[in-house]
N, CA and C of each residue as an Amber inpcrd file, in Angstrom:
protein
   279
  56.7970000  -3.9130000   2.6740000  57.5180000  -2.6550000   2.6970000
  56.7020000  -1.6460000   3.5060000  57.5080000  -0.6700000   4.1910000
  56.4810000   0.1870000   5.2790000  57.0060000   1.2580000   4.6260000
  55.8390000   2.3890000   4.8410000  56.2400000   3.4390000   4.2250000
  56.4110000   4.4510000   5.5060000  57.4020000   5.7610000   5.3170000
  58.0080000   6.0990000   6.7500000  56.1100000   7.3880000   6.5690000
  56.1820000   7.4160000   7.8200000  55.4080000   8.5160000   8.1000000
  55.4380000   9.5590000   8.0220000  57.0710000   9.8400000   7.7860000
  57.1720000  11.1150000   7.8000000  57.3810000  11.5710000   5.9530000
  56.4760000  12.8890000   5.2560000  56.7400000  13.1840000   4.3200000
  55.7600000  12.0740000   2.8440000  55.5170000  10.8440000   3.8430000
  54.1590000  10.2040000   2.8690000  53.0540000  11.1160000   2.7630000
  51.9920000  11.1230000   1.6170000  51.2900000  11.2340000   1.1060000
  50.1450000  10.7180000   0.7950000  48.6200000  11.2080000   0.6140000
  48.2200000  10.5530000   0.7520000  46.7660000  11.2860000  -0.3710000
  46.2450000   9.8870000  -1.4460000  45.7100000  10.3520000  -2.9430000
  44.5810000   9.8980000  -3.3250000  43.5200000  10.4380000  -3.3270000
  42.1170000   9.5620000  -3.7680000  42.3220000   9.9440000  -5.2150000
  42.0420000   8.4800000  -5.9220000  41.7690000   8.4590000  -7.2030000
  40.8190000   7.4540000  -8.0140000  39.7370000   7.9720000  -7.7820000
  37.9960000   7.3660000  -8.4880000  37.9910000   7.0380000  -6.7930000
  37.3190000   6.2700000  -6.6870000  37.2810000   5.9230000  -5.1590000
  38.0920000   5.2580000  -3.6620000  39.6480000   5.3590000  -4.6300000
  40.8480000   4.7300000  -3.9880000  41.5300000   5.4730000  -3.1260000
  42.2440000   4.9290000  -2.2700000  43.1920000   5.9150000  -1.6630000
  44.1850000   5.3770000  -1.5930000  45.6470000   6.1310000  -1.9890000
  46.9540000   5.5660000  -2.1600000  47.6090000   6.6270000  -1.2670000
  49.1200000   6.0210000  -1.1640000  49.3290000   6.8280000  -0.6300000
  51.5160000   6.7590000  -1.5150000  51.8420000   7.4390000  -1.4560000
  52.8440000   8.0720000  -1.8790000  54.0970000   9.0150000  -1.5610000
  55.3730000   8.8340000  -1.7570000  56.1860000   9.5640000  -0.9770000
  57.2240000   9.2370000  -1.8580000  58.2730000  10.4310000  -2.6060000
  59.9150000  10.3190000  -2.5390000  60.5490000   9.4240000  -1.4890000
  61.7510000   8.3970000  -2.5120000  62.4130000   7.9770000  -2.0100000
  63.5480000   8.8200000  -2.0270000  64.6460000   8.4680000  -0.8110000
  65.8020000   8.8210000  -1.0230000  65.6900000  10.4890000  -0.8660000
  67.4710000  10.7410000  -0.2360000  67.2570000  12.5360000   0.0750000
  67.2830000  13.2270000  -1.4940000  68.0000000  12.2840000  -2.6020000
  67.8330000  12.9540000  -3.9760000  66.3760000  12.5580000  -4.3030000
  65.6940000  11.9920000  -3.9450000  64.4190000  12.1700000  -4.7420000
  63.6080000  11.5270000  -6.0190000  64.7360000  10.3010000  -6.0400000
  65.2280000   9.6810000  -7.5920000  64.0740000   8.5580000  -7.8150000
  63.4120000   8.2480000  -6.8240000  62.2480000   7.1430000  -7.1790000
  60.7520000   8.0620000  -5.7680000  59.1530000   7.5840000  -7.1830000
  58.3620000   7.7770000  -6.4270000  57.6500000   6.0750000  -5.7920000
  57.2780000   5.6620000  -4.8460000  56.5030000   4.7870000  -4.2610000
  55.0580000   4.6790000  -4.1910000  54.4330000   4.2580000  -5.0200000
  53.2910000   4.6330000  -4.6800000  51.9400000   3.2880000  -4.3890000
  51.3650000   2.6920000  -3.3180000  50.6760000   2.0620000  -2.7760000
  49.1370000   2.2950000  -2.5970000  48.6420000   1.1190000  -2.3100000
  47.0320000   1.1710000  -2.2730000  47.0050000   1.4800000  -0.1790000
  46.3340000   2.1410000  -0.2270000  46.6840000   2.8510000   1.2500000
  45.5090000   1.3950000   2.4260000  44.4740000   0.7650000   1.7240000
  44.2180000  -0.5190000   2.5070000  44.8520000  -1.8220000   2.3540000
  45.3500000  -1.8870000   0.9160000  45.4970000  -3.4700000   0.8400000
  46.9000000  -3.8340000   0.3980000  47.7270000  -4.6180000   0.8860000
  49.2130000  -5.0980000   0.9260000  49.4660000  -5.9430000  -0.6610000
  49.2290000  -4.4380000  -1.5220000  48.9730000  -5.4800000  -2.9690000
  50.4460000  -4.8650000  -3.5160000  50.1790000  -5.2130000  -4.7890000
  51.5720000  -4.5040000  -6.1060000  51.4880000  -3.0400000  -5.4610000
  53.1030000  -2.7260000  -5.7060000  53.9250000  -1.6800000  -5.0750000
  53.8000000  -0.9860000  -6.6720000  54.3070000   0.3270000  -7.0740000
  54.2360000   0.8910000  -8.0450000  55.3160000   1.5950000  -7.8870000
  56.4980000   1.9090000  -8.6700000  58.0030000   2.4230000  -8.3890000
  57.9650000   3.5620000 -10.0550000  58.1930000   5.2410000  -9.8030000
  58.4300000   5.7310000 -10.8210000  59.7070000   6.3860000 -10.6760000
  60.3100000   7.3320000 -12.1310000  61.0320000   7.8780000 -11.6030000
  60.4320000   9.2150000 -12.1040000  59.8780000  10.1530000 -10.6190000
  59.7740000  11.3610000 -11.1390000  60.2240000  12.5470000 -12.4460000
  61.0280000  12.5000000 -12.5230000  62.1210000  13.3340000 -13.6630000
  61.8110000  12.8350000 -15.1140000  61.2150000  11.4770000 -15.2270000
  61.2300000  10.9450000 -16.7200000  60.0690000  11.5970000 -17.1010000
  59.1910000  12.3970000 -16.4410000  57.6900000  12.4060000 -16.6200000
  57.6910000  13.5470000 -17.4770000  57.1260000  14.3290000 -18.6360000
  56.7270000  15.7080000 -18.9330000  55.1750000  15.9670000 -18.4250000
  55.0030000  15.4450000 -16.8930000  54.0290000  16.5000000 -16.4260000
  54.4630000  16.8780000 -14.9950000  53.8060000  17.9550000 -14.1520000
  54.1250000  18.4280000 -13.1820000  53.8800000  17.7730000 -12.1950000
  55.7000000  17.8080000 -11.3020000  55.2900000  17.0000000  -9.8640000
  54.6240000  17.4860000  -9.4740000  54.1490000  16.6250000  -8.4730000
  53.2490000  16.8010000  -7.1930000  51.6570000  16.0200000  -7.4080000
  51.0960000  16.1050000  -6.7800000  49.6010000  15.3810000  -6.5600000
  48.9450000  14.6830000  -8.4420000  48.7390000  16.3000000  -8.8640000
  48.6710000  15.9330000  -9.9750000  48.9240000  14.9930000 -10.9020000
  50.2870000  14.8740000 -10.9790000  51.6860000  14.3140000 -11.3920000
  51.1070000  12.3940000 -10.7890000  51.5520000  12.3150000  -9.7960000
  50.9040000  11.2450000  -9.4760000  49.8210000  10.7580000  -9.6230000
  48.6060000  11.1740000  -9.7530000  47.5400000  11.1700000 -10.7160000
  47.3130000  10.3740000 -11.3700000  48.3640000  11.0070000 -12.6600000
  48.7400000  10.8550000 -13.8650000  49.3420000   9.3010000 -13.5530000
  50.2990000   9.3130000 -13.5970000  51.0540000   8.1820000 -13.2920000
  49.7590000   6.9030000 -12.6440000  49.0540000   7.1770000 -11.4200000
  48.4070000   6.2430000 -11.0470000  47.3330000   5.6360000 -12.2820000
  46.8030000   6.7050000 -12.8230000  45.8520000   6.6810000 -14.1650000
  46.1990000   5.4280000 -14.9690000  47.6920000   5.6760000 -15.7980000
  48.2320000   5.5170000 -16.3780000  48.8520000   3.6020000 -16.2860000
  49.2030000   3.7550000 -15.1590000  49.6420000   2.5360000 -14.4950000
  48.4080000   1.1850000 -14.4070000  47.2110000   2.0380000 -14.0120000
  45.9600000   1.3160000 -13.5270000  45.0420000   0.8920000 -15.3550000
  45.7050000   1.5890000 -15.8890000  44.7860000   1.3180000 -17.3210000
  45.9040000   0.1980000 -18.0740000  47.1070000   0.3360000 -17.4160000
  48.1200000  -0.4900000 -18.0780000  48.3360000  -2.0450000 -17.2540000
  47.4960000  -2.1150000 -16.4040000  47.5160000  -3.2220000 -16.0500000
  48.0720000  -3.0460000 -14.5600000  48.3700000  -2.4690000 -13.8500000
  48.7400000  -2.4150000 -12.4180000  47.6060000  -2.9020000 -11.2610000
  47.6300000  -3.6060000 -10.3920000  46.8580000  -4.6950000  -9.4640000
  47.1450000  -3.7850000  -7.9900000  46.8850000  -2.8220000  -7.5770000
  47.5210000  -2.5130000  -6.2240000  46.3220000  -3.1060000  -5.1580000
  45.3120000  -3.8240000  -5.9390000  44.7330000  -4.4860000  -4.5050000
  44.9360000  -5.8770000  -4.0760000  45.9330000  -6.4650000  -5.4940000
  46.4310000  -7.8580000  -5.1220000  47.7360000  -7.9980000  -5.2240000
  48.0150000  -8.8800000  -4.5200000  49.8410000  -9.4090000  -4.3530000
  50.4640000 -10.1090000  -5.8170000  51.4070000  -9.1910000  -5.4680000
  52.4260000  -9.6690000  -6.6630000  53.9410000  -8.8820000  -6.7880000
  54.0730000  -9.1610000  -7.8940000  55.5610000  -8.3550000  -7.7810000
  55.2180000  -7.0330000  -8.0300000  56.1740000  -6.4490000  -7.9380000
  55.8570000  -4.9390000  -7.9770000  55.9750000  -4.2410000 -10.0630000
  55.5610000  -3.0590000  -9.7160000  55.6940000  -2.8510000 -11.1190000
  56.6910000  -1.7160000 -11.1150000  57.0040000  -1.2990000 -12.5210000
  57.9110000   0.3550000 -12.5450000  57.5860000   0.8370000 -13.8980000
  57.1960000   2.3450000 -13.9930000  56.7650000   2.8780000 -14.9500000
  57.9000000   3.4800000 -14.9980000  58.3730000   2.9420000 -16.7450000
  59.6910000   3.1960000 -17.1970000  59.0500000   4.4860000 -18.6140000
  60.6070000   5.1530000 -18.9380000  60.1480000   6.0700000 -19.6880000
  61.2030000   6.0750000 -20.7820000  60.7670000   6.0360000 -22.3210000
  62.3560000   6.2680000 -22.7900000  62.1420000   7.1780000 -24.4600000
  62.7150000   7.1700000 -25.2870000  62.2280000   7.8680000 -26.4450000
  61.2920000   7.7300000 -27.2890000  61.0370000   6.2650000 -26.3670000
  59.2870000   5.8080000 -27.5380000  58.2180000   5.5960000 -26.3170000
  58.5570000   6.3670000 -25.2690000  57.1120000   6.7640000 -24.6590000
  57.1150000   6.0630000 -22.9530000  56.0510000   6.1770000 -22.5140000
  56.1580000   5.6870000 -21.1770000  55.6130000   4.5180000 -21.0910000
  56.0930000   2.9060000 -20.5930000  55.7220000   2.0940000 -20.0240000
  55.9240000   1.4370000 -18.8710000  54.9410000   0.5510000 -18.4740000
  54.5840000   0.0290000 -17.3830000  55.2480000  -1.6920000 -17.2510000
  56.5470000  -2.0950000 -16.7060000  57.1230000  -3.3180000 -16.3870000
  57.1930000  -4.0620000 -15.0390000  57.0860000  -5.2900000 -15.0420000
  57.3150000  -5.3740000 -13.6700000  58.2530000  -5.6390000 -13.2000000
  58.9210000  -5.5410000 -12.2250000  60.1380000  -5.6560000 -11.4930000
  60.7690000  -7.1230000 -11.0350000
């Protein structure tokens, strides 16, 4: 999957760099990747979150994802951090 250039993002977190961007003109899924290595993709949906978009926000989510078992430096299927009345988890796709 290529991510467009235009409007990606880009996130150090501990010594990583990812990089990140809204899908879609509504905005309805985030993408978020290991910015060297062609590993697990990470798919959220912004809106389920109670913390603030933006950098932060992703952060969070990367944090979250990476303590729950997410691989973005090796190949595999992708994952999606799902959200529902008993809390946020991490599935793979």
């Amino acid at each position: 999957m290529t991510f467009p250039r235009k409007r990606t993002r880009r996130i150090t977190v501990g010594e990583d760099v990812y990089l990140w961007h809204l899908d879609g003109d509504d905005a309805n899924q985030i993408t978020i990747r290991h910015s060297e290595f062609e590993g697990q993709f990470l798919f959220a949906n912004p809106w389920c979150y109670e913390i603030q978009f933006g950098a932060g926000g992703v952060r969070k989510m990367i944090d979250f994802a990476l303590a729950n078992g997410w691989q973005p430096k090796e190949k595999g299927a992708a994952v999606r951090l799902t959200c529902d009345e008993r809390g946020v988890d991490l599935k793979k796709v």
